[in-house]
N, CA, C and O atoms as a GROMACS GRO file, in nm:
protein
  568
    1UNK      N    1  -1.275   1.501   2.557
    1UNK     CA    2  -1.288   1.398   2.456
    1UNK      C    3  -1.415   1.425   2.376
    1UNK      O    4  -1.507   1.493   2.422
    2UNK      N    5  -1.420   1.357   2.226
    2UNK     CA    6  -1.538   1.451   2.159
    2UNK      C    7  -1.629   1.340   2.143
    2UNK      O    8  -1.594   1.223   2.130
    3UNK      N    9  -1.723   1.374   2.145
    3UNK     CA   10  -1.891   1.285   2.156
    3UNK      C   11  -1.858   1.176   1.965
    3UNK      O   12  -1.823   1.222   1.856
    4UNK      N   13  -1.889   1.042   2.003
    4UNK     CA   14  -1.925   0.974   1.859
    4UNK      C   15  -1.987   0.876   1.882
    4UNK      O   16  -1.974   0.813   1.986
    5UNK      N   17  -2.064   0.846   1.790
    5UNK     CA   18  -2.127   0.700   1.834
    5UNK      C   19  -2.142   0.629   1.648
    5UNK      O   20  -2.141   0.675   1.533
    6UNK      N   21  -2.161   0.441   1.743
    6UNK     CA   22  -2.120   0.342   1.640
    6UNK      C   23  -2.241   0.342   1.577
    6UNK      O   24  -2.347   0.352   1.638
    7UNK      N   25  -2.231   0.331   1.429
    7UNK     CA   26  -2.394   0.285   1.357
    7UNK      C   27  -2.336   0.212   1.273
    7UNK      O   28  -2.215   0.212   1.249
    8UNK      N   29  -2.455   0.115   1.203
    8UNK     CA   30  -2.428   0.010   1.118
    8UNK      C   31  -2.392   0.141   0.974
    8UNK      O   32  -2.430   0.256   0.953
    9UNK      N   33  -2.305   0.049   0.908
    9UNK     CA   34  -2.245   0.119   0.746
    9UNK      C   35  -2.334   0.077   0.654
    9UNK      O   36  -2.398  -0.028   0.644
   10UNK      N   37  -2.328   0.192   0.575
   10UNK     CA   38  -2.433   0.147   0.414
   10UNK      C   39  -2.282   0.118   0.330
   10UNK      O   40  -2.163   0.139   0.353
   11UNK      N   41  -2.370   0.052   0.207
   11UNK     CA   42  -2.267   0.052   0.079
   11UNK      C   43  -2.164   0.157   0.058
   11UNK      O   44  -2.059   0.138  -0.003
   12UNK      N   45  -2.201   0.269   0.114
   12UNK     CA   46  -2.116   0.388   0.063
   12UNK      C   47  -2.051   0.405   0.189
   12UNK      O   48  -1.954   0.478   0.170
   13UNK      N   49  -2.057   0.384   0.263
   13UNK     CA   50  -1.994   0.418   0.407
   13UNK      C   51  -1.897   0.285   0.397
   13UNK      O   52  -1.788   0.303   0.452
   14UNK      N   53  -1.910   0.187   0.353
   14UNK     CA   54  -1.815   0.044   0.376
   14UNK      C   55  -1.740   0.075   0.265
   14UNK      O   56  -1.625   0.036   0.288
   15UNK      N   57  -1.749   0.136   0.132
   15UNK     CA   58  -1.664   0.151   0.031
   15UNK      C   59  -1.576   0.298   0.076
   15UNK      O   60  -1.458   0.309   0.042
   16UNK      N   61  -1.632   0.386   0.141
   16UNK     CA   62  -1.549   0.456   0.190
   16UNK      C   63  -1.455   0.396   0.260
   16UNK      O   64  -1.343   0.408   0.209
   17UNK      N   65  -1.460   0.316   0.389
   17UNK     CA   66  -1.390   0.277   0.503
   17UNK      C   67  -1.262   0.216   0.406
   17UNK      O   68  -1.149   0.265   0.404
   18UNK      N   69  -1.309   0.091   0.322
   18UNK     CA   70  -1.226   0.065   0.224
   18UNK      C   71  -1.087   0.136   0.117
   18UNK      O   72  -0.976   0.116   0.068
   19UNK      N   73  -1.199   0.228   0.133
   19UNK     CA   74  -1.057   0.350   0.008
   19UNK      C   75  -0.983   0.410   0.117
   19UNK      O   76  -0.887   0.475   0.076
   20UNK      N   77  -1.003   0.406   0.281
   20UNK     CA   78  -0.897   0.474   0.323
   20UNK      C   79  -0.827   0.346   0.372
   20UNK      O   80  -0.719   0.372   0.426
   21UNK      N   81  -0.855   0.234   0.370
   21UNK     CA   82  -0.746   0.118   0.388
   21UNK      C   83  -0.617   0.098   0.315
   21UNK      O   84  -0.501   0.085   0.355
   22UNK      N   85  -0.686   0.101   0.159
   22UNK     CA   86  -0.612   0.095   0.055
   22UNK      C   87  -0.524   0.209   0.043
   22UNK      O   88  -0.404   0.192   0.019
   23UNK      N   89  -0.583   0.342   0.061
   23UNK     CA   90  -0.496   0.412   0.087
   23UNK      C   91  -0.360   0.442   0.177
   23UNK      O   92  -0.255   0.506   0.164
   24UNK      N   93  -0.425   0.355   0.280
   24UNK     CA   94  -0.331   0.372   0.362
   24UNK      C   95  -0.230   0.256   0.282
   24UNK      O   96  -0.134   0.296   0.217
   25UNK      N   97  -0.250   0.159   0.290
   25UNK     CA   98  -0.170   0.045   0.208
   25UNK      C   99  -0.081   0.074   0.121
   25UNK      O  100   0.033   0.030   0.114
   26UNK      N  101  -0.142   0.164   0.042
   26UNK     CA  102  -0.047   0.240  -0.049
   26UNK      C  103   0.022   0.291   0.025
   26UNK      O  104   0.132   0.246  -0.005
   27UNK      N  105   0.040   0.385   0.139
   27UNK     CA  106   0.116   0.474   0.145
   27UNK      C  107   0.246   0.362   0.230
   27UNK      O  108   0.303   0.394   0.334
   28UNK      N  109   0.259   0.294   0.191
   28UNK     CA  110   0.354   0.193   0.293
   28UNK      C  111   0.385   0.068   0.148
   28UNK      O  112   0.508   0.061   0.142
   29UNK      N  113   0.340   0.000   0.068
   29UNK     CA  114   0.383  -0.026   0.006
   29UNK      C  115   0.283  -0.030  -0.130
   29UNK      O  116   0.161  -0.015  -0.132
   30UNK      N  117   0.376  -0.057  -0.242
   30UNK     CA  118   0.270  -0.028  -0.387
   30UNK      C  119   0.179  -0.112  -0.368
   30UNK      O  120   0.183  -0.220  -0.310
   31UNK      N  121   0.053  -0.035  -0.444
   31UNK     CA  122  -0.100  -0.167  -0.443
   31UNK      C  123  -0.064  -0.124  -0.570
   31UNK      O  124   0.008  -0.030  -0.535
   32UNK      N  125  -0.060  -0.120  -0.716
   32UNK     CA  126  -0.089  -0.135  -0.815
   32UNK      C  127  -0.093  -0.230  -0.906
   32UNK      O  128  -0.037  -0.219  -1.015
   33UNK      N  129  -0.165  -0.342  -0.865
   33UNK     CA  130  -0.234  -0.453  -0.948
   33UNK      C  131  -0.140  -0.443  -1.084
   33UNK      O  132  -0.174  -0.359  -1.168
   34UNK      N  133   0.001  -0.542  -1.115
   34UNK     CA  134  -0.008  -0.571  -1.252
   34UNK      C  135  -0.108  -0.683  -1.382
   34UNK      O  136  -0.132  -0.675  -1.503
   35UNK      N  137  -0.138  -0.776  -1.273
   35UNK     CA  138  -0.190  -0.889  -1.352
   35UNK      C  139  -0.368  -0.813  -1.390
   35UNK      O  140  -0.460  -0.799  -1.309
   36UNK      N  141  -0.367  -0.773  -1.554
   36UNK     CA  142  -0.480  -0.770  -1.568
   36UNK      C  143  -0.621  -0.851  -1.507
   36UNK      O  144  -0.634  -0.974  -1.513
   37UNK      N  145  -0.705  -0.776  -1.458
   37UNK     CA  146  -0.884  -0.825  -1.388
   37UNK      C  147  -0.912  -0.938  -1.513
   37UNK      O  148  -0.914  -1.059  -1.495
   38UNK      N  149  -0.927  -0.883  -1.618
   38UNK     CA  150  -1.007  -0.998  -1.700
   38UNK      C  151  -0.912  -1.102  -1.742
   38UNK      O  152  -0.953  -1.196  -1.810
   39UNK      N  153  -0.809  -1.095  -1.714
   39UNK     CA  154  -0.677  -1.244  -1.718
   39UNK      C  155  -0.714  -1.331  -1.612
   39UNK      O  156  -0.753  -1.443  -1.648
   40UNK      N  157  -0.713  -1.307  -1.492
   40UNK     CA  158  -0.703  -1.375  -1.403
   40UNK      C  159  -0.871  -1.428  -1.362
   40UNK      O  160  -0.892  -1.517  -1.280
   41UNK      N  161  -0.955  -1.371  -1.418
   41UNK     CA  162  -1.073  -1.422  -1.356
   41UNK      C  163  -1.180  -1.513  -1.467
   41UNK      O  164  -1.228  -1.454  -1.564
   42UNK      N  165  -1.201  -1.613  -1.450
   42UNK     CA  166  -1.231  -1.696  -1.558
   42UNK      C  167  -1.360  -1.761  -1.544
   42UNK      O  168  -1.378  -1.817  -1.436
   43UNK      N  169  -1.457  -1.767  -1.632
   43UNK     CA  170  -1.549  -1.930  -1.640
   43UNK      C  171  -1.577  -1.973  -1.722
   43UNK      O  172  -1.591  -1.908  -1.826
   44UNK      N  173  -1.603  -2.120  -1.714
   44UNK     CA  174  -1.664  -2.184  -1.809
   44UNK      C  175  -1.778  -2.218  -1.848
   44UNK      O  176  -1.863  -2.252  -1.766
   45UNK      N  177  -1.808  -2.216  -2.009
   45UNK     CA  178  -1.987  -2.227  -2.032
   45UNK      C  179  -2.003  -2.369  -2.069
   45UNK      O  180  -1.926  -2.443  -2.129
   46UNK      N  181  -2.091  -2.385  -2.031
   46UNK     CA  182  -2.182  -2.542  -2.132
   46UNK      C  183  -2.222  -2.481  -2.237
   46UNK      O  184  -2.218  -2.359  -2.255
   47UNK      N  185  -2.282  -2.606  -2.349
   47UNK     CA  186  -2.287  -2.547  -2.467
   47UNK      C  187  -2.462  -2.465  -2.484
   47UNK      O  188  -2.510  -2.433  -2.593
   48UNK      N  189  -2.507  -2.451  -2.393
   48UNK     CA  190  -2.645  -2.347  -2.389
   48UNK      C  191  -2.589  -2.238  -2.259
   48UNK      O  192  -2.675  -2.218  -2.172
   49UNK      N  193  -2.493  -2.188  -2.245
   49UNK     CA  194  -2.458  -2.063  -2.213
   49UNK      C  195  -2.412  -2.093  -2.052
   49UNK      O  196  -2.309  -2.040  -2.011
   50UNK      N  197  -2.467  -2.153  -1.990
   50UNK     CA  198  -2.448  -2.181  -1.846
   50UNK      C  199  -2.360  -2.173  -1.771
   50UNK      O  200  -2.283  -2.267  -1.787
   51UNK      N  201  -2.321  -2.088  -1.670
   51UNK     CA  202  -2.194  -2.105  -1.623
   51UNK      C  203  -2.156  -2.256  -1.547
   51UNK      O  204  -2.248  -2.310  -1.487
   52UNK      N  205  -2.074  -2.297  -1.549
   52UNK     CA  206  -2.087  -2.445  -1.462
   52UNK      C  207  -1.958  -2.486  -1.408
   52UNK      O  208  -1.938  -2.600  -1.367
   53UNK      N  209  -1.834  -2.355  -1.406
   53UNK     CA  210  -1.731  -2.326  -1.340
   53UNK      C  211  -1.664  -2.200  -1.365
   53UNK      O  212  -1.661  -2.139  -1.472
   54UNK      N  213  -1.582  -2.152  -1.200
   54UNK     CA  214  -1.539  -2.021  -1.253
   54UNK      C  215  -1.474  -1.996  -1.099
   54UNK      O  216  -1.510  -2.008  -0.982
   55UNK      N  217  -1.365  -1.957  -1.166
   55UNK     CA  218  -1.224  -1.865  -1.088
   55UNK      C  219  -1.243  -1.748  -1.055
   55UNK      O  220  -1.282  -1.685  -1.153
   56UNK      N  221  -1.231  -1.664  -0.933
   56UNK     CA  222  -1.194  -1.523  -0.915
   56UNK      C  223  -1.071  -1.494  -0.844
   56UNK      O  224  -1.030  -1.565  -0.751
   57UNK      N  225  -1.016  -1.400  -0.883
   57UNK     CA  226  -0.850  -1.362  -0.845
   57UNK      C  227  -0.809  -1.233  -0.795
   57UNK      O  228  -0.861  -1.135  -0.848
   58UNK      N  229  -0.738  -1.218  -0.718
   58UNK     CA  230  -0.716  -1.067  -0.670
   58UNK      C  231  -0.558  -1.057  -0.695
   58UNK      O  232  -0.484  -1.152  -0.670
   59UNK      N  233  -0.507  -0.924  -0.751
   59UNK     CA  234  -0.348  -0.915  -0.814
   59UNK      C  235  -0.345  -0.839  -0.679
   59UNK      O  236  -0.452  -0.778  -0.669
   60UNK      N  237  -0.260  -0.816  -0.564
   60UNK     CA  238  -0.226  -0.730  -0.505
   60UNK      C  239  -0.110  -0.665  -0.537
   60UNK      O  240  -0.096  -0.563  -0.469
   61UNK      N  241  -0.014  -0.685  -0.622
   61UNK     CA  242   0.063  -0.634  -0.676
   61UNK      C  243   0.210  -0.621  -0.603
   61UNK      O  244   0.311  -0.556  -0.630
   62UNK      N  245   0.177  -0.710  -0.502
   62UNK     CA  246   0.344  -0.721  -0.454
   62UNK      C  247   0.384  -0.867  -0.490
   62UNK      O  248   0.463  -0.925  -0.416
   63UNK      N  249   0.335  -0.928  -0.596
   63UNK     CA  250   0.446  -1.043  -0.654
   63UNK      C  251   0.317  -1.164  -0.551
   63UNK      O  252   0.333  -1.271  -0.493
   64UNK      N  253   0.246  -1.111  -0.564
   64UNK     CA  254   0.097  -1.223  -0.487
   64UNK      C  255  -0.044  -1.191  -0.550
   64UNK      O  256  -0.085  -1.079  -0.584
   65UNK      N  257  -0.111  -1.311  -0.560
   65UNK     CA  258  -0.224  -1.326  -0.592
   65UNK      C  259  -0.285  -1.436  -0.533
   65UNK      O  260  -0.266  -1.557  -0.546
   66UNK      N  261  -0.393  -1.343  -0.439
   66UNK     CA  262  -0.543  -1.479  -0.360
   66UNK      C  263  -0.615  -1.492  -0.435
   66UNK      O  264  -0.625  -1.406  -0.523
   67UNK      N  265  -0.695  -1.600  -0.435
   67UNK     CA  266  -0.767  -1.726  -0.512
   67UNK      C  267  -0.887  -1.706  -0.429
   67UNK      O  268  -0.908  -1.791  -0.342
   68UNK      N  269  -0.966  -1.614  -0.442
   68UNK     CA  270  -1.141  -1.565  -0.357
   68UNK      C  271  -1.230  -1.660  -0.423
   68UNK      O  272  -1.336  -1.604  -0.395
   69UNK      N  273  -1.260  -1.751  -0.483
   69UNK     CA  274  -1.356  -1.824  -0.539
   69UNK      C  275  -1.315  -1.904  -0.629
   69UNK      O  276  -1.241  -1.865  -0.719
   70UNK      N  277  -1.354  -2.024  -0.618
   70UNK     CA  278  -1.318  -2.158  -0.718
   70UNK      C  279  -1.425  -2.249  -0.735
   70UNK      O  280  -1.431  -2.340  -0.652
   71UNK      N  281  -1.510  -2.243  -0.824
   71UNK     CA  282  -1.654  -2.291  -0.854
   71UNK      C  283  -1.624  -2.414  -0.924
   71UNK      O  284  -1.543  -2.399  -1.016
   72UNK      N  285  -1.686  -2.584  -0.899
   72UNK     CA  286  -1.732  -2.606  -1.029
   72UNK      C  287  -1.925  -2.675  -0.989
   72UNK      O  288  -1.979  -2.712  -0.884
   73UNK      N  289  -1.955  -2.669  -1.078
   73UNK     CA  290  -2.103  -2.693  -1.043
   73UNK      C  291  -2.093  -2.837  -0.983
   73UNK      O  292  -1.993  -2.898  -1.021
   74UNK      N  293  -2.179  -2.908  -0.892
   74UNK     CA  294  -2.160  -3.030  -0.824
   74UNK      C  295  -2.140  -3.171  -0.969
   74UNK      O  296  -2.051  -3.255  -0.956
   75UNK      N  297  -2.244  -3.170  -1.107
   75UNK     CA  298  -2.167  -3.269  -1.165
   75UNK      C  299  -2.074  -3.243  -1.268
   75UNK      O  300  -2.073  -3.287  -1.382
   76UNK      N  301  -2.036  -3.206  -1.240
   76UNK     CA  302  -1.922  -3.152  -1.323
   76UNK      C  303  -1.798  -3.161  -1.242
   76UNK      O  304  -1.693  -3.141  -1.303
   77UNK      N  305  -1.793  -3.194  -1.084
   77UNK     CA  306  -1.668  -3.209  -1.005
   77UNK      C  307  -1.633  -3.311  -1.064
   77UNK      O  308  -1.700  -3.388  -1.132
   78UNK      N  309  -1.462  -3.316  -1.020
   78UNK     CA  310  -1.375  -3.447  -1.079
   78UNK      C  311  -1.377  -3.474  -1.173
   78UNK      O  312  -1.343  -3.586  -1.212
   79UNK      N  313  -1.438  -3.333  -1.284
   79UNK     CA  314  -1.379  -3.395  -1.428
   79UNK      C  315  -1.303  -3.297  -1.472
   79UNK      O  316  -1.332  -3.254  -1.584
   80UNK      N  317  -1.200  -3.242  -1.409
   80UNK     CA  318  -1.131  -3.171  -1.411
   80UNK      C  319  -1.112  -3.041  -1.439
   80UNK      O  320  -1.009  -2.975  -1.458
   81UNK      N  321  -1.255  -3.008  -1.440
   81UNK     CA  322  -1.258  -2.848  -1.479
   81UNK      C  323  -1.212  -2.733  -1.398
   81UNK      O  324  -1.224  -2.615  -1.431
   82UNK      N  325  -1.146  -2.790  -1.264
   82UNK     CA  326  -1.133  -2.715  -1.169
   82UNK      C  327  -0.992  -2.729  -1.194
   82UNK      O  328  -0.929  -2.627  -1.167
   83UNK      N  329  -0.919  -2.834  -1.243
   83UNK     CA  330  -0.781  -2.842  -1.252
   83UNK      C  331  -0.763  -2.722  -1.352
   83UNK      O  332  -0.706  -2.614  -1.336
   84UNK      N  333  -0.823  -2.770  -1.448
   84UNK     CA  334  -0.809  -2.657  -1.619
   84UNK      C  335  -0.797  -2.538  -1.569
   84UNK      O  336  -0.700  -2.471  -1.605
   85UNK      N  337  -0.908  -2.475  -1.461
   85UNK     CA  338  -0.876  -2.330  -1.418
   85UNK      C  339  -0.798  -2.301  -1.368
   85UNK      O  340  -0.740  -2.202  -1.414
   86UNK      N  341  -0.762  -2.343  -1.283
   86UNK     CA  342  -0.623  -2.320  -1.153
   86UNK      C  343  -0.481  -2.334  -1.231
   86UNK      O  344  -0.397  -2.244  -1.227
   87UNK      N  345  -0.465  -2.448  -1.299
   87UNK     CA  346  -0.380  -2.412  -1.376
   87UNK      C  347  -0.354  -2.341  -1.457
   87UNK      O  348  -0.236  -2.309  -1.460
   88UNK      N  349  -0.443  -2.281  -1.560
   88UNK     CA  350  -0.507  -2.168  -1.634
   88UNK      C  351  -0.387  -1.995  -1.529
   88UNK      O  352  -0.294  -1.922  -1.563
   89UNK      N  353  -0.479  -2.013  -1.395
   89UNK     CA  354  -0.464  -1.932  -1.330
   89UNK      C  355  -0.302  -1.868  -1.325
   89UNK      O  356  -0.252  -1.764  -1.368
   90UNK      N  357  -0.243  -2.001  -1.242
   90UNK     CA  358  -0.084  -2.035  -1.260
   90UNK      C  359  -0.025  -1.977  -1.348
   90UNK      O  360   0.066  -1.902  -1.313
   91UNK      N  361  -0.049  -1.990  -1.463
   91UNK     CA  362   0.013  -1.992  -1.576
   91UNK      C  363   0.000  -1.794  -1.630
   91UNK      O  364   0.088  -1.718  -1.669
   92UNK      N  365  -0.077  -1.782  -1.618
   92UNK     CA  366  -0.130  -1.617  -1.627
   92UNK      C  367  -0.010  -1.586  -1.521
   92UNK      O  368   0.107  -1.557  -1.546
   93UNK      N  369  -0.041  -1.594  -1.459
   93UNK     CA  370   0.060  -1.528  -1.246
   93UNK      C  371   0.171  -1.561  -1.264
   93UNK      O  372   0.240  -1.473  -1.212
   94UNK      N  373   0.281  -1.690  -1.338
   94UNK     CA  374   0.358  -1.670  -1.369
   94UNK      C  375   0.444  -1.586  -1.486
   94UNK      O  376   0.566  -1.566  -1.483
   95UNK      N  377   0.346  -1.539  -1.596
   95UNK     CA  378   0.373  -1.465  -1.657
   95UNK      C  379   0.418  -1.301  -1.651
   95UNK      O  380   0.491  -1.226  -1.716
   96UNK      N  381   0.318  -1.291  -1.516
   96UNK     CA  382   0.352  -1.148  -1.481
   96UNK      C  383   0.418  -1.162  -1.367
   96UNK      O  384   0.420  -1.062  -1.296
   97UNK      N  385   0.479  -1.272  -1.322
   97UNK     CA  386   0.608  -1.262  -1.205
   97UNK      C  387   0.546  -1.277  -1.080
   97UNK      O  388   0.615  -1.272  -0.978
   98UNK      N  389   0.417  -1.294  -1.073
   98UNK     CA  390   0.357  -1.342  -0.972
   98UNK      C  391   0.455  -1.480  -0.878
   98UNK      O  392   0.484  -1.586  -0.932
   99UNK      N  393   0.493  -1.445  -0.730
   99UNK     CA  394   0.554  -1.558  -0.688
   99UNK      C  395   0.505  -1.626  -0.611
   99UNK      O  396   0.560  -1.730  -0.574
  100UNK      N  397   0.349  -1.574  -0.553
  100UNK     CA  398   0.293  -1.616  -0.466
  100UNK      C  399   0.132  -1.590  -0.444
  100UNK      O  400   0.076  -1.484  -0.421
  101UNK      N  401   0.042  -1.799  -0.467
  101UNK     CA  402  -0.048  -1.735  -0.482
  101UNK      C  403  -0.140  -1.839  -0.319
  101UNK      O  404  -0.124  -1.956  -0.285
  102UNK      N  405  -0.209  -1.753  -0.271
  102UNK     CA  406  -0.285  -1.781  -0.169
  102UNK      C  407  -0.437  -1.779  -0.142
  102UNK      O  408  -0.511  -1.701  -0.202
  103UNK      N  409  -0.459  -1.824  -0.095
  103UNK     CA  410  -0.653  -1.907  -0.070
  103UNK      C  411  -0.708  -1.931   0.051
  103UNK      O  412  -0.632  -1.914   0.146
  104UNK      N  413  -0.832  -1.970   0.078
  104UNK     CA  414  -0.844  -2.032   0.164
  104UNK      C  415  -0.969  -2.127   0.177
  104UNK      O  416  -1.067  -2.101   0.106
  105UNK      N  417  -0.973  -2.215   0.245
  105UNK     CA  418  -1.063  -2.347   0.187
  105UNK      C  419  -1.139  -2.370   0.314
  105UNK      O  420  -1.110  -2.303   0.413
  106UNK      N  421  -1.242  -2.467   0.318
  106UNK     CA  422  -1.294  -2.505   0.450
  106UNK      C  423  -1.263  -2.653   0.387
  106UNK      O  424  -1.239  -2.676   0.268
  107UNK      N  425  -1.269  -2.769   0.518
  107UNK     CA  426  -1.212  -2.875   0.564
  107UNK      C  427  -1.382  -2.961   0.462
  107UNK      O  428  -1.385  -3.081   0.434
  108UNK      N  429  -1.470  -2.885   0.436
  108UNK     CA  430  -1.574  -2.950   0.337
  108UNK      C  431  -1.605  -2.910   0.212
  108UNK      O  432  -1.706  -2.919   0.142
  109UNK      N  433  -1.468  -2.854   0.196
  109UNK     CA  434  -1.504  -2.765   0.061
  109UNK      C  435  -1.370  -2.893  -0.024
  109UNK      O  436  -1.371  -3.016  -0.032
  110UNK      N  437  -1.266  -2.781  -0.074
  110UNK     CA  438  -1.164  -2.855  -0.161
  110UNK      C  439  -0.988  -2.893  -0.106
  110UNK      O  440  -0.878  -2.895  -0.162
  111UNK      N  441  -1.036  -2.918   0.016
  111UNK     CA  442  -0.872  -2.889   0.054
  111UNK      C  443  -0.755  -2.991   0.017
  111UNK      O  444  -0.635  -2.968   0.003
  112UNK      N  445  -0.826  -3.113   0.004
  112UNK     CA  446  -0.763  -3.251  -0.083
  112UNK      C  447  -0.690  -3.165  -0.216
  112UNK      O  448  -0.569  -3.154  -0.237
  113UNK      N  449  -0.785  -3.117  -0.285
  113UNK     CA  450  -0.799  -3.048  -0.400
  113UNK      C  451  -0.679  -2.939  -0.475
  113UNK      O  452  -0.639  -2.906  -0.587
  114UNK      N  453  -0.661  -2.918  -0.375
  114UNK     CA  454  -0.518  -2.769  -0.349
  114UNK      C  455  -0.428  -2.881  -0.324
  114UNK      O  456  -0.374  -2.913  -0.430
  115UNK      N  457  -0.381  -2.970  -0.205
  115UNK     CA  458  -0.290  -2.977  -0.169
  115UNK      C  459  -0.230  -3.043  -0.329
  115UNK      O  460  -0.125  -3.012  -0.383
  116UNK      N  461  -0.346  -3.154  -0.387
  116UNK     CA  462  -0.283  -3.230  -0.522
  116UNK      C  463  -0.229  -3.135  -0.642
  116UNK      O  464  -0.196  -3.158  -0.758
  117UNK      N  465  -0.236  -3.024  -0.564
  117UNK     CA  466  -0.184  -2.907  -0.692
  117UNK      C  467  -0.078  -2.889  -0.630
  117UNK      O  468  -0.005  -2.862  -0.726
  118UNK      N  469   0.017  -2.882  -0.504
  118UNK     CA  470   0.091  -2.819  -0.486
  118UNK      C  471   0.092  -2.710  -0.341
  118UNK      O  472   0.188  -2.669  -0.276
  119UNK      N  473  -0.026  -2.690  -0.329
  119UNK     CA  474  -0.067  -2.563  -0.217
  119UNK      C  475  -0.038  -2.648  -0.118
  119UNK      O  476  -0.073  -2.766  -0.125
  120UNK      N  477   0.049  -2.586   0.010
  120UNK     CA  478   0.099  -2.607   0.148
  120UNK      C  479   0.041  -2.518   0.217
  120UNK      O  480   0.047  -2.398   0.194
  121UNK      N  481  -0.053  -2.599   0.355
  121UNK     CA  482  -0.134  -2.543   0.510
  121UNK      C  483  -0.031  -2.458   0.517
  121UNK      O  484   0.084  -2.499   0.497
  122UNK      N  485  -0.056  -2.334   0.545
  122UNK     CA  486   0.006  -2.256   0.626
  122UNK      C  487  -0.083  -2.189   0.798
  122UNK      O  488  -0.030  -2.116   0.881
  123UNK      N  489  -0.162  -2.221   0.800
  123UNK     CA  490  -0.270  -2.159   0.866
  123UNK      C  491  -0.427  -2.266   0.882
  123UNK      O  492  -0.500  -2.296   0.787
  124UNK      N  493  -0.448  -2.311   1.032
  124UNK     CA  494  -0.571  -2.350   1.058
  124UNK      C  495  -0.650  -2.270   1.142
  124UNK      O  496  -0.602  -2.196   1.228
  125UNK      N  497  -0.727  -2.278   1.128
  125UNK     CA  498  -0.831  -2.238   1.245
  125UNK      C  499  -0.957  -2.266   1.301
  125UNK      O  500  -1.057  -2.210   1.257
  126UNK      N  501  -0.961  -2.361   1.410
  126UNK     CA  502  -1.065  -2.449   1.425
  126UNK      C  503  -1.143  -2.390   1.507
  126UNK      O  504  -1.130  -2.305   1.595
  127UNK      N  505  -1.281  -2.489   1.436
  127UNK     CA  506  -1.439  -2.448   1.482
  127UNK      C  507  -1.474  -2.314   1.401
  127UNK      O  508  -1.511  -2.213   1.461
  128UNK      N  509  -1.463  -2.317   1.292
  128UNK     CA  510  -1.499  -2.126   1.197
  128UNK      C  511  -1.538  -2.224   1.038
  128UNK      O  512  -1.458  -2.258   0.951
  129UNK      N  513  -1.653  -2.245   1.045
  129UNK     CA  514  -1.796  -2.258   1.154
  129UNK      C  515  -1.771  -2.416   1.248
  129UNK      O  516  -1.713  -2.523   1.225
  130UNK      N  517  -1.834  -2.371   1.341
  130UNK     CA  518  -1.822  -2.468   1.469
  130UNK      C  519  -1.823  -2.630   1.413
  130UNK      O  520  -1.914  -2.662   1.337
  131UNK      N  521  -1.707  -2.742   1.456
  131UNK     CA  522  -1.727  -2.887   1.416
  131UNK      C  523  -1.606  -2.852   1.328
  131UNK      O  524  -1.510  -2.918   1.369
  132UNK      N  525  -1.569  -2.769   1.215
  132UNK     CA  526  -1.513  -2.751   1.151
  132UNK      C  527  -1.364  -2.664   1.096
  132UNK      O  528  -1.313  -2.605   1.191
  133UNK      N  529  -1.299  -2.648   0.989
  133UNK     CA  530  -1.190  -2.625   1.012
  133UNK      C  531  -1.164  -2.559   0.862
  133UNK      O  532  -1.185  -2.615   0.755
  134UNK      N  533  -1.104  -2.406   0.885
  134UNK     CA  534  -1.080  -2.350   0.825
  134UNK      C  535  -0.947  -2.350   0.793
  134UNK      O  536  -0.861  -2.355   0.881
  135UNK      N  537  -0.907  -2.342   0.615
  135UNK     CA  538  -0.763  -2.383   0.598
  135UNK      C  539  -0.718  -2.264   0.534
  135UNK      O  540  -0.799  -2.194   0.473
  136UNK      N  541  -0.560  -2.224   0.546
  136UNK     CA  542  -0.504  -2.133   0.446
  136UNK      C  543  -0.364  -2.154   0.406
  136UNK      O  544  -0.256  -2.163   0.466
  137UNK      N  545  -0.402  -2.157   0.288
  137UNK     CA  546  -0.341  -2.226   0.179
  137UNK      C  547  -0.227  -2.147   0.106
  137UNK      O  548  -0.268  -2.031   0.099
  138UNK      N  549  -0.141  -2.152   0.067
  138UNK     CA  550  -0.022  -2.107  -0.022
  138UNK      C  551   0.108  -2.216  -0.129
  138UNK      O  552   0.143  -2.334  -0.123
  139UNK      N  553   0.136  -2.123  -0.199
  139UNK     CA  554   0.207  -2.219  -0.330
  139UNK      C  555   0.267  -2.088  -0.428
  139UNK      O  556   0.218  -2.003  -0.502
  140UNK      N  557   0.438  -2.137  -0.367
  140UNK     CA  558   0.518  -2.056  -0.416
  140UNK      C  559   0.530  -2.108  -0.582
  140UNK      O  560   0.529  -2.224  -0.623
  141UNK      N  561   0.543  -1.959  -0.676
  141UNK     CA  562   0.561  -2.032  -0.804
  141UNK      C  563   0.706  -2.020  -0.845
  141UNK      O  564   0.786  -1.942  -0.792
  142UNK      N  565   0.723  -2.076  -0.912
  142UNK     CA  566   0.902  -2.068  -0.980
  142UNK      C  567   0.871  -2.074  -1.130
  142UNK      O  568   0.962  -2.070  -1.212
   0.00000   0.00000   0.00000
């Protein structure tokens, strides 16, 4: 058996590990992202430049797209700027045939928030972080 040992990864060693994931991914089914990067990922400014909400999106390209970040600044919640994006989002993902888009929330973050859109628990997992409860979320589009 041949001698190896574990060390922590740099940036370039974790983006390596990465390209042979994807690779492999590919070789089993297509990764080629249809839904354009700058479609799907969005924010909004105040009128002195500020970001004070903002969407990030991942196309995996089999007819799905996860929802990695959903910002709105604390006063600015509940005035719907978070609706405007997500729906925003929707609406992009159905265009390119997107049928399925998925997330995931903590139990103190927005999970009220999703379900009033439509998104159905598929997935808990309690105590991650401890007391608390991690949710994952999905919402088939038609």
């Amino acid at each position: 058996m041949s001698s190896y040992s574990i060390v922590s990864s740099t940036k370039t060693e974790i983006d390596f590990i990465e390209e042979k994931i994807v690779e492999y991914n590919e070789s089993n089914v297509s990764f080629k992202p249809k839904v354009p990067f700058a479609e799907i990922n969005k924010h909004i400014k105040d009128e002195d430049g500020n970001i004070i909400a903002g969407i990030n999106c991942f196309d995996y390209a089999w007819k799905c797209l996860f929802i990695d970040a959903l910002w709105v600044k604390q006063e600015f919640r509940k005035s719907g700027l978070g609706s405007q994006l997500l729906t925003d989002v929707e609406t992009i993902a159905r265009k390119y045939e997107v049928e399925l888009i998925h997330l995931e929330t903590f139990d103190f973050q927005a999970l009220d928030f999703y379900l009033k859109h439509g998104y159905e628990i598929y997935g808990v997992l309690d105590d991650c972080p401890k007391n608390h409860k991690r949710y994952y979320l999905k919402k088939v589009l038609e």
